[in-house]
Biopython code that builds the backbone (N, CA, C, O; Angstrom):
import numpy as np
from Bio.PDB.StructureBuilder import StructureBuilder

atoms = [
    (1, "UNK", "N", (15.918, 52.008, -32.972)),
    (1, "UNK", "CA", (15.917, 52.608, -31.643)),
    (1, "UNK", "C", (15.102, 53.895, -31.689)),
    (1, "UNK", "O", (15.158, 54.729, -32.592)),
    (2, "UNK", "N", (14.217, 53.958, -30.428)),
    (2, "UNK", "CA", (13.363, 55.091, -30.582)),
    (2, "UNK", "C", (14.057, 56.099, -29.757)),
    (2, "UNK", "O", (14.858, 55.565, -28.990)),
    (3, "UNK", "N", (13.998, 57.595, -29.653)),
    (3, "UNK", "CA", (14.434, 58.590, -28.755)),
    (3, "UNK", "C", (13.504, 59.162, -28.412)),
    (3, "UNK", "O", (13.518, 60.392, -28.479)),
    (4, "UNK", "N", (12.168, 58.357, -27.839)),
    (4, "UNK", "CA", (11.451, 59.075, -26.921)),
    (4, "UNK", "C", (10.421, 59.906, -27.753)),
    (4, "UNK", "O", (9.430, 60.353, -27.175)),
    (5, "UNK", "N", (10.627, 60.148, -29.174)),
    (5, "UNK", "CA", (9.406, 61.338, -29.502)),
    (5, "UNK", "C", (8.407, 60.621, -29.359)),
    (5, "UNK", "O", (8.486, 59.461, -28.955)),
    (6, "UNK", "N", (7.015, 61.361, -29.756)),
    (6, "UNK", "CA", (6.468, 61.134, -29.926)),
    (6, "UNK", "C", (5.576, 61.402, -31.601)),
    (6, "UNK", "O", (5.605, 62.557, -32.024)),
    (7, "UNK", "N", (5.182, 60.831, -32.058)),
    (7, "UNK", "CA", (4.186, 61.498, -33.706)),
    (7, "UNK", "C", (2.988, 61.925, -33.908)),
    (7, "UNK", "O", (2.136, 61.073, -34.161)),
    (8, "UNK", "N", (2.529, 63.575, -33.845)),
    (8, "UNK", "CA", (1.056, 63.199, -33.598)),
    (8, "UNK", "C", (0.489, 63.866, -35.329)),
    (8, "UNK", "O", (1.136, 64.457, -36.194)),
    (9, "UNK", "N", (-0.652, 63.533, -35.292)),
    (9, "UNK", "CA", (-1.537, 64.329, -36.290)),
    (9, "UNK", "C", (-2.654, 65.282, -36.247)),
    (9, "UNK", "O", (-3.412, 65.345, -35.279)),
    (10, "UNK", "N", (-2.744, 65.919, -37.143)),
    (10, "UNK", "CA", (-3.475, 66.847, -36.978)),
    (10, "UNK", "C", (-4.931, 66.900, -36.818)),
    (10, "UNK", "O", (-5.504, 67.231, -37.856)),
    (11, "UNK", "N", (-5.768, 66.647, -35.717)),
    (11, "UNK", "CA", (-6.965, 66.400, -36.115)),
    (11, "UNK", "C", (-7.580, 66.531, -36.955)),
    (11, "UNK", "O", (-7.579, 67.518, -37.692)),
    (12, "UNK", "N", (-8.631, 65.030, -37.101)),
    (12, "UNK", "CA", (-9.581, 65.520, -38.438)),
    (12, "UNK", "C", (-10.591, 66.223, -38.471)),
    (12, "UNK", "O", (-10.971, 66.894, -39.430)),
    (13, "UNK", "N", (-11.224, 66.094, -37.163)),
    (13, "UNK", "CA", (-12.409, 67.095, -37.291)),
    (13, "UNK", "C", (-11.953, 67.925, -36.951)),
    (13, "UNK", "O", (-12.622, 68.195, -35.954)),
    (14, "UNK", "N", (-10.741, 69.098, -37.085)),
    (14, "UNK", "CA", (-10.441, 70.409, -36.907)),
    (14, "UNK", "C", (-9.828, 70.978, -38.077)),
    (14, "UNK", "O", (-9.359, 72.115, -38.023)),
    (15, "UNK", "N", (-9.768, 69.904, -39.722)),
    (15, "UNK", "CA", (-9.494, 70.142, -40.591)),
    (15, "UNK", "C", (-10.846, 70.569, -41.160)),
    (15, "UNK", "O", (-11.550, 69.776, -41.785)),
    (16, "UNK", "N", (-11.223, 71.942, -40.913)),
    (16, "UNK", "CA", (-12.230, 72.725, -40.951)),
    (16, "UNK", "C", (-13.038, 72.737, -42.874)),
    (16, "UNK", "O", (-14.186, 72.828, -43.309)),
    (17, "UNK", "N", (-11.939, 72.621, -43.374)),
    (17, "UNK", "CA", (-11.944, 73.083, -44.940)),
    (17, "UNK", "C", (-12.712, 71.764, -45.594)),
    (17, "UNK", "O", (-13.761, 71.835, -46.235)),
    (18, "UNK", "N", (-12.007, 70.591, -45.314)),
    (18, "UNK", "CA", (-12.386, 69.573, -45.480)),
    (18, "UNK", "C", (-13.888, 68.650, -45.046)),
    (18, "UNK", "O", (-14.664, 67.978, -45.726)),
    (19, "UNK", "N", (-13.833, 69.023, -43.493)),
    (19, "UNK", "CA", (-15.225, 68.979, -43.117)),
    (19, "UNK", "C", (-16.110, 69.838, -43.762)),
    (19, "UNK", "O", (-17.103, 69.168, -44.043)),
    (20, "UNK", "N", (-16.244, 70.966, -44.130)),
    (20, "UNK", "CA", (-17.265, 71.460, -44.965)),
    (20, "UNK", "C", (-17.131, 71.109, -46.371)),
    (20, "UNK", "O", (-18.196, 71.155, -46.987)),
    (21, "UNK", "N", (-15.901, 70.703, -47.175)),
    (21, "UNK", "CA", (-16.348, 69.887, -48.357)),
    (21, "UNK", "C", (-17.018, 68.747, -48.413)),
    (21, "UNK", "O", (-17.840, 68.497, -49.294)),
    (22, "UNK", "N", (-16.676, 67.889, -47.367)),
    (22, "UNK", "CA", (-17.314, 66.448, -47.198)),
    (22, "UNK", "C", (-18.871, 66.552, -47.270)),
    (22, "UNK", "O", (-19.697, 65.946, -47.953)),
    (23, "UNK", "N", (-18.976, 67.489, -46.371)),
    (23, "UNK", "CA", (-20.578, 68.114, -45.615)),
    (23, "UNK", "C", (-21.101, 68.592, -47.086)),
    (23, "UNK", "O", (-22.162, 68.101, -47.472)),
    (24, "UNK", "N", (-20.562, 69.326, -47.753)),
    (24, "UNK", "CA", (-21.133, 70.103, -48.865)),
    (24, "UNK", "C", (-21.335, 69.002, -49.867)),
    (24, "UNK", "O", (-22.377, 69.283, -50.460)),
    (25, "UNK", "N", (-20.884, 67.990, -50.295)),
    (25, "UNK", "CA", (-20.939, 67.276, -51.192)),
    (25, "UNK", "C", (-22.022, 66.125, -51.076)),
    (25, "UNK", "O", (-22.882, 65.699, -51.847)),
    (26, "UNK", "N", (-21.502, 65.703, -49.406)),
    (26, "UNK", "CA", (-21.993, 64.311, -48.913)),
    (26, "UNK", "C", (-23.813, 65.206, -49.231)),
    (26, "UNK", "O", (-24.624, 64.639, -49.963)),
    (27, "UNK", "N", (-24.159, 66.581, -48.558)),
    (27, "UNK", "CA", (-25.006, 66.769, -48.649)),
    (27, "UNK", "C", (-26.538, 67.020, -49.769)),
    (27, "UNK", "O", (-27.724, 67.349, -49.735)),
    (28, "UNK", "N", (-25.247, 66.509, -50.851)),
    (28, "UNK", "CA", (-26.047, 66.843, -52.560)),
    (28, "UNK", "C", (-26.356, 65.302, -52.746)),
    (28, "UNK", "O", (-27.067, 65.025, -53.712)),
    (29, "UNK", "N", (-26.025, 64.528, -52.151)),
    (29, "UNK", "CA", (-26.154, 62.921, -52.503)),
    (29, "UNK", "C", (-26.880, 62.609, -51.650)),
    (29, "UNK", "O", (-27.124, 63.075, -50.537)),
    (30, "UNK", "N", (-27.318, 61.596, -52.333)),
    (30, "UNK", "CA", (-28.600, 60.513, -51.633)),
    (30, "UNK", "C", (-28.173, 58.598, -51.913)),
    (30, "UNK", "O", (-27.628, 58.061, -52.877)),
    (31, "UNK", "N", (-28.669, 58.042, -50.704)),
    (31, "UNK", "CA", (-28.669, 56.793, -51.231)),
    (31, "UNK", "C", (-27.312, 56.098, -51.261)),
    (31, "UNK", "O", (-26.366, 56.472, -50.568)),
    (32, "UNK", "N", (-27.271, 55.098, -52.078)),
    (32, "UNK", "CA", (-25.853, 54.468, -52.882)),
    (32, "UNK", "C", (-25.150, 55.516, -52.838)),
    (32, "UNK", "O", (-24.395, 55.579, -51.868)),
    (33, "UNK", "N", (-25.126, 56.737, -53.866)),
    (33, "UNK", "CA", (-24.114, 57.706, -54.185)),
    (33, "UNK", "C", (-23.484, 58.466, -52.884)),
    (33, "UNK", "O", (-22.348, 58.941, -52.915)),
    (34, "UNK", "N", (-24.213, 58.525, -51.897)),
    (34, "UNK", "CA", (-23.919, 59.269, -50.736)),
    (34, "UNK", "C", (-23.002, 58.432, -49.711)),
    (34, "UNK", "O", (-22.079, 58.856, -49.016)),
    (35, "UNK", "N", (-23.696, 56.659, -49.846)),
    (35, "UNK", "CA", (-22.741, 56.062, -49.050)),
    (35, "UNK", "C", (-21.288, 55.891, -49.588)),
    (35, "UNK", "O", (-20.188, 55.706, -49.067)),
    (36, "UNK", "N", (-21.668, 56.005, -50.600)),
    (36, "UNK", "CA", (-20.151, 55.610, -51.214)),
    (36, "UNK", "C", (-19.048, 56.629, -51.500)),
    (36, "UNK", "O", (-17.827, 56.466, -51.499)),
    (37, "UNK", "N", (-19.751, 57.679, -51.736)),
    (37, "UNK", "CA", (-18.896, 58.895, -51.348)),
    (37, "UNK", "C", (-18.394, 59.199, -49.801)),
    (37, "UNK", "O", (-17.440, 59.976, -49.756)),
    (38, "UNK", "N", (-18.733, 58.860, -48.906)),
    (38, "UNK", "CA", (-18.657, 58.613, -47.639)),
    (38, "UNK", "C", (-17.573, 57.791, -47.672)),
    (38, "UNK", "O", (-16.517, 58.416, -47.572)),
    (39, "UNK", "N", (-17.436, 56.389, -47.797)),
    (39, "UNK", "CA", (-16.896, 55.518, -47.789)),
    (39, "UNK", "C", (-15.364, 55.823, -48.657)),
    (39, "UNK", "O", (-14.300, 55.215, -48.533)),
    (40, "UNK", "N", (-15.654, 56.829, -49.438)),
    (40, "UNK", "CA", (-14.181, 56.850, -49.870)),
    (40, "UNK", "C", (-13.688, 57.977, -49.381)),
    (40, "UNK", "O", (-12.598, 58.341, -49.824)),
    (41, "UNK", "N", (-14.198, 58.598, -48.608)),
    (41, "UNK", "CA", (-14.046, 59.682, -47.897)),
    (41, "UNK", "C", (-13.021, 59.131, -47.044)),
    (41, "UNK", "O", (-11.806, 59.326, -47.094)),
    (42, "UNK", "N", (-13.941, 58.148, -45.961)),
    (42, "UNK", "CA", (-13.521, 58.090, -44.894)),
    (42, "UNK", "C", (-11.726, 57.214, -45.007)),
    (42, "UNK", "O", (-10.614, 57.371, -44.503)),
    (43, "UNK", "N", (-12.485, 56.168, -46.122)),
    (43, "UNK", "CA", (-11.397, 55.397, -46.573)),
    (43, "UNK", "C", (-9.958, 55.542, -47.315)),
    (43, "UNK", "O", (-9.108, 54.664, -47.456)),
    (44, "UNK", "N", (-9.913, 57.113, -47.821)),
    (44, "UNK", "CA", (-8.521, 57.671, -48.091)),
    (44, "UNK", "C", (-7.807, 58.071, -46.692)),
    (44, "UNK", "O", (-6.596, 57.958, -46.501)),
    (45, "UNK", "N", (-8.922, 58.650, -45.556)),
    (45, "UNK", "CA", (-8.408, 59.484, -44.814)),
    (45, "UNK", "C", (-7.611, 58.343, -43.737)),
    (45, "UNK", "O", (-6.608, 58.472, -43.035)),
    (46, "UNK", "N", (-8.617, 57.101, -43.976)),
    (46, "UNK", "CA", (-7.741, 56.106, -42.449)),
    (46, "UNK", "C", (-6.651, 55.466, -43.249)),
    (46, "UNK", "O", (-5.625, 55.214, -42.616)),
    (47, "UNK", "N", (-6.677, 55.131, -44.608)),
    (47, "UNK", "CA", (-5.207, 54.822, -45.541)),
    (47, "UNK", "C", (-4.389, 55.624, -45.149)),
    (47, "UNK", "O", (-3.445, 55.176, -44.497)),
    (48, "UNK", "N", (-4.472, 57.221, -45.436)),
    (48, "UNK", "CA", (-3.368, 57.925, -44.888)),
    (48, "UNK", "C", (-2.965, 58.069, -43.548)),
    (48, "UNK", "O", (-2.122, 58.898, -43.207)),
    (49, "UNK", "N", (-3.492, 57.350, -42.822)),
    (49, "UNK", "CA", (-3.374, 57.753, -41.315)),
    (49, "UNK", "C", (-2.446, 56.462, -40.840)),
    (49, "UNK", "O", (-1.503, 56.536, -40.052)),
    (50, "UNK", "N", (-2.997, 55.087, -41.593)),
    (50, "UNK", "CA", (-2.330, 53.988, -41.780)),
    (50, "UNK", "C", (-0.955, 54.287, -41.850)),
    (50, "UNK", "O", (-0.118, 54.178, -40.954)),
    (51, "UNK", "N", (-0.796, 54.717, -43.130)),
    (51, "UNK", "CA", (0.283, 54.824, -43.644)),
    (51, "UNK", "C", (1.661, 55.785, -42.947)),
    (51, "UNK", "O", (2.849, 55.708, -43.260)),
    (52, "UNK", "N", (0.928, 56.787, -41.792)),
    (52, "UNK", "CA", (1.857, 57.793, -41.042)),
    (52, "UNK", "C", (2.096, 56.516, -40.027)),
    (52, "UNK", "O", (3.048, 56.625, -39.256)),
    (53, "UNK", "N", (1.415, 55.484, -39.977)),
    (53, "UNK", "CA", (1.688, 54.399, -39.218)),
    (53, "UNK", "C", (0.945, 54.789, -37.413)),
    (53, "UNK", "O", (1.384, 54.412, -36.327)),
    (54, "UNK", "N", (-0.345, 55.699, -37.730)),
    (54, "UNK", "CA", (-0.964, 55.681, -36.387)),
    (54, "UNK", "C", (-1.900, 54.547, -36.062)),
    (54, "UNK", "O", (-2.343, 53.898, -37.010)),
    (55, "UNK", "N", (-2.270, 54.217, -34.772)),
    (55, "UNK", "CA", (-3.177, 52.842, -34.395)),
    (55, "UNK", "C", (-4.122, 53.054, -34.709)),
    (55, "UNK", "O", (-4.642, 54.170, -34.731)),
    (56, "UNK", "N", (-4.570, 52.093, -35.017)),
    (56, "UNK", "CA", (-6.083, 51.582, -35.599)),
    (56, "UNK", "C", (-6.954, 51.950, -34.655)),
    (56, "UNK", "O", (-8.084, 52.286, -35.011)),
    (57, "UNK", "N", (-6.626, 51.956, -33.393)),
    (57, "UNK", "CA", (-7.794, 52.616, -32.114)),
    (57, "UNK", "C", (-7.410, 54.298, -32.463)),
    (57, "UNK", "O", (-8.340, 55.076, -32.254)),
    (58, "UNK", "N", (-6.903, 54.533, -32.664)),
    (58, "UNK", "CA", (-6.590, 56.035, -32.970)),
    (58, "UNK", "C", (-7.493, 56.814, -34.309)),
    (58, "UNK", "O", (-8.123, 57.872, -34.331)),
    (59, "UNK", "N", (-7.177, 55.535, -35.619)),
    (59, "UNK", "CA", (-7.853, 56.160, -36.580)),
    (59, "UNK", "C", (-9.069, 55.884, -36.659)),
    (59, "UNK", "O", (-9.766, 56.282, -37.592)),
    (60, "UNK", "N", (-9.615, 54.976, -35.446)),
    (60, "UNK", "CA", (-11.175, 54.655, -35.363)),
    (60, "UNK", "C", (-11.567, 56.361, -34.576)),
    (60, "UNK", "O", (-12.391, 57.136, -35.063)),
    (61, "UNK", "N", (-10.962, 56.573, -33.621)),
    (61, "UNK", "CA", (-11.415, 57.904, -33.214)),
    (61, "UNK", "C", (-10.811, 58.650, -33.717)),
    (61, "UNK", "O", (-10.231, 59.396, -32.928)),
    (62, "UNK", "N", (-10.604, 58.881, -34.951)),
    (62, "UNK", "CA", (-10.262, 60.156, -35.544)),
    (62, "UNK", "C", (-11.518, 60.360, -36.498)),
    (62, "UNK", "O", (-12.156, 61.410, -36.565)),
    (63, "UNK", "N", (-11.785, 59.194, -37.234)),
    (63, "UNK", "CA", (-12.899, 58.637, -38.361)),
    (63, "UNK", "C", (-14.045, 59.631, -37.193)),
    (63, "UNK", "O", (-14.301, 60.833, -37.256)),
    (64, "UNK", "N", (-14.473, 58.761, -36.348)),
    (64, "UNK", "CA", (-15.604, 59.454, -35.383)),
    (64, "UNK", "C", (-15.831, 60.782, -35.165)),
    (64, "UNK", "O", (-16.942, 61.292, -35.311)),
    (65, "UNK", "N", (-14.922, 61.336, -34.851)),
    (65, "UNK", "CA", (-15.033, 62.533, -34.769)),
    (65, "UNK", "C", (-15.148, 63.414, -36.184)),
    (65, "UNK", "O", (-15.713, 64.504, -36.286)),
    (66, "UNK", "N", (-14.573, 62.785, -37.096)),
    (66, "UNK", "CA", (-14.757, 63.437, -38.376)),
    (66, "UNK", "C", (-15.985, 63.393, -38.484)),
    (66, "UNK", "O", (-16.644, 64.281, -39.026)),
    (67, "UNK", "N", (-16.498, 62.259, -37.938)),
    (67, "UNK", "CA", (-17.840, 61.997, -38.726)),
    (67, "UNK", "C", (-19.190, 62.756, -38.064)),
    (67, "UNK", "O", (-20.344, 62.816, -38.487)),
    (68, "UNK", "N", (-18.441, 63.425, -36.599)),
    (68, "UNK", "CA", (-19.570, 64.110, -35.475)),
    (68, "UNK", "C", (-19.084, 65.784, -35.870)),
    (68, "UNK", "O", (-19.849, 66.693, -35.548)),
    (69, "UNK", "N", (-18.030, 66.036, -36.441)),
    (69, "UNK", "CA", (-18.087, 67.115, -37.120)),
    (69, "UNK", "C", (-18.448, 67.705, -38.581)),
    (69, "UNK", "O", (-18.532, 68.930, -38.669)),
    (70, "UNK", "N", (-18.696, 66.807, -39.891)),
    (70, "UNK", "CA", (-19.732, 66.601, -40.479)),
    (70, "UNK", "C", (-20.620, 66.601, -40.381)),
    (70, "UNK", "O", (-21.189, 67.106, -41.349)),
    (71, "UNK", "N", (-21.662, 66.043, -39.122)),
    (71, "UNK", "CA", (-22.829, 65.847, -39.167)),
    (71, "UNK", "C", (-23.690, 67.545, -38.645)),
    (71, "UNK", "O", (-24.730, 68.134, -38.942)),
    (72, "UNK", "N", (-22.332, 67.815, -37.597)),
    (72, "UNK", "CA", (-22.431, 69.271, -37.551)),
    (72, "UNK", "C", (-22.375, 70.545, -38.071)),
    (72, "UNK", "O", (-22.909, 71.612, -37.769)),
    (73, "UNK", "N", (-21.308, 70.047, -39.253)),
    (73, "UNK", "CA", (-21.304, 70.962, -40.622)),
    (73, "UNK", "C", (-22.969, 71.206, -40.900)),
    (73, "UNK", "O", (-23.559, 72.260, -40.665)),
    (74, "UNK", "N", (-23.596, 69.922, -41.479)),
    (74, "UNK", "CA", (-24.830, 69.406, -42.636)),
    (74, "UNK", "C", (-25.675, 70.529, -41.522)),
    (74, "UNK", "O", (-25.774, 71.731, -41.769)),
    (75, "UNK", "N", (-26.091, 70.046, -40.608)),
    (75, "UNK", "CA", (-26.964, 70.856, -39.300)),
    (75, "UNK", "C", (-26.734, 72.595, -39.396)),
    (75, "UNK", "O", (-27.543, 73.466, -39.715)),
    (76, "UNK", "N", (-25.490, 72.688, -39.040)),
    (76, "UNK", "CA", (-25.276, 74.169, -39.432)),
    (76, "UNK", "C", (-25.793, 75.123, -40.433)),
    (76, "UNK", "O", (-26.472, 76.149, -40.385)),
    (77, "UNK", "N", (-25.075, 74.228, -41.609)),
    (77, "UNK", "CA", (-25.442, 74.825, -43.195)),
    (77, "UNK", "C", (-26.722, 74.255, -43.309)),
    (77, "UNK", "O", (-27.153, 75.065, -44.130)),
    (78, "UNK", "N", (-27.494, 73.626, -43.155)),
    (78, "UNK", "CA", (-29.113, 73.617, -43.380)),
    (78, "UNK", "C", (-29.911, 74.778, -42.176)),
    (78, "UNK", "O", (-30.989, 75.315, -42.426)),
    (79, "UNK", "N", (-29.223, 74.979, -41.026)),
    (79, "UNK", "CA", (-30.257, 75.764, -40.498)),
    (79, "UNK", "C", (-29.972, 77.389, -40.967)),
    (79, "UNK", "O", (-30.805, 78.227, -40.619)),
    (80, "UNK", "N", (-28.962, 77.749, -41.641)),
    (80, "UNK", "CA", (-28.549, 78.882, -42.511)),
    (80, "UNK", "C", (-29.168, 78.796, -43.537)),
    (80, "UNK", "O", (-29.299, 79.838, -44.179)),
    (81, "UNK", "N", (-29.704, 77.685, -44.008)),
    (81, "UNK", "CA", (-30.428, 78.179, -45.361)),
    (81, "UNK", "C", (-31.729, 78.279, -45.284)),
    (81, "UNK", "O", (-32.317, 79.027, -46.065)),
    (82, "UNK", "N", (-32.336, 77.629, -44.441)),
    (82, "UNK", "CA", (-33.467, 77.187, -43.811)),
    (82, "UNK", "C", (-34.226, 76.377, -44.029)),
    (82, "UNK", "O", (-35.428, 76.354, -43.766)),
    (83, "UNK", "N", (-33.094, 75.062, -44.922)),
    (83, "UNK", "CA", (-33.730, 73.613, -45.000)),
    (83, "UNK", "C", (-34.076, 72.995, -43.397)),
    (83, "UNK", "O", (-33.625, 73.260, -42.283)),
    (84, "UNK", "N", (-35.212, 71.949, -43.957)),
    (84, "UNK", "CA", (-35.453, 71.091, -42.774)),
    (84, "UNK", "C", (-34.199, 70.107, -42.780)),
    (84, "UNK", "O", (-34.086, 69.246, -41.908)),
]
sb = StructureBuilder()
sb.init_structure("model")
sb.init_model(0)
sb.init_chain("A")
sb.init_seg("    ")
for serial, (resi, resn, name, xyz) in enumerate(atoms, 1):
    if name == "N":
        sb.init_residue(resn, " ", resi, " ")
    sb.init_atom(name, np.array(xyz, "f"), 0.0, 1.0, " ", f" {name:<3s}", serial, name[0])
structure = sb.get_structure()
C-alpha cells in the first residue's frame, strides 16, 4: 500500500562535481576509449537510477540532460583555456 508520497532524485545534470569529472576525463579521450568511458558513465548512473526503481522515461531524461550538461562543461573549459 502506497501513502501518497512521492520519490524524487536529485538531478543529474545539477550534480555539478560529477559533470565536470565526466567532462574532464571524457575530454582526455578519443575514439573507442572515449566511447566507452561514456558508456560506463552513463551506464552506472541509469543502473543506479534503475535500482531507486525510477522509469525508464525518466532515466532516459535524466541521461539527456547529463549529457547537455557535459557537453557544456567540455565548451566552457575549452573556451577558458583557449582550445578550439
Amino acid at each position: 500500500m502506497t501513502d501518497g508520497c512521492e520519490f524524487k532524485v536529485f538531478p543529474l545534470a545539477r550534480r555539478v562535481g560529477k559533470v565536470r569529472r565526466v567532462a574532464e576525463v571524457y575530454g582526455r579521450k578519443t575514439g573507442n576509449d572515449a566511447t566507452g568511458y561514456w558508456r560506463q558513465q552513463t551506464g552506472q548512473m541509469a543502473e543506479s537510477l534503475q535500482d531507486l526503481g525510477v522509469p525508464a522515461e525518466e532515466i532516459l531524461r535524466q541521461l539527456d540532460a547529463f549529457k547537455q550538461a557535459v557537453r557544456a562543461e567540455l565548451i566552457r573549459s575549452r573556451s577558458e583555456t583557449g582550445a578550439a
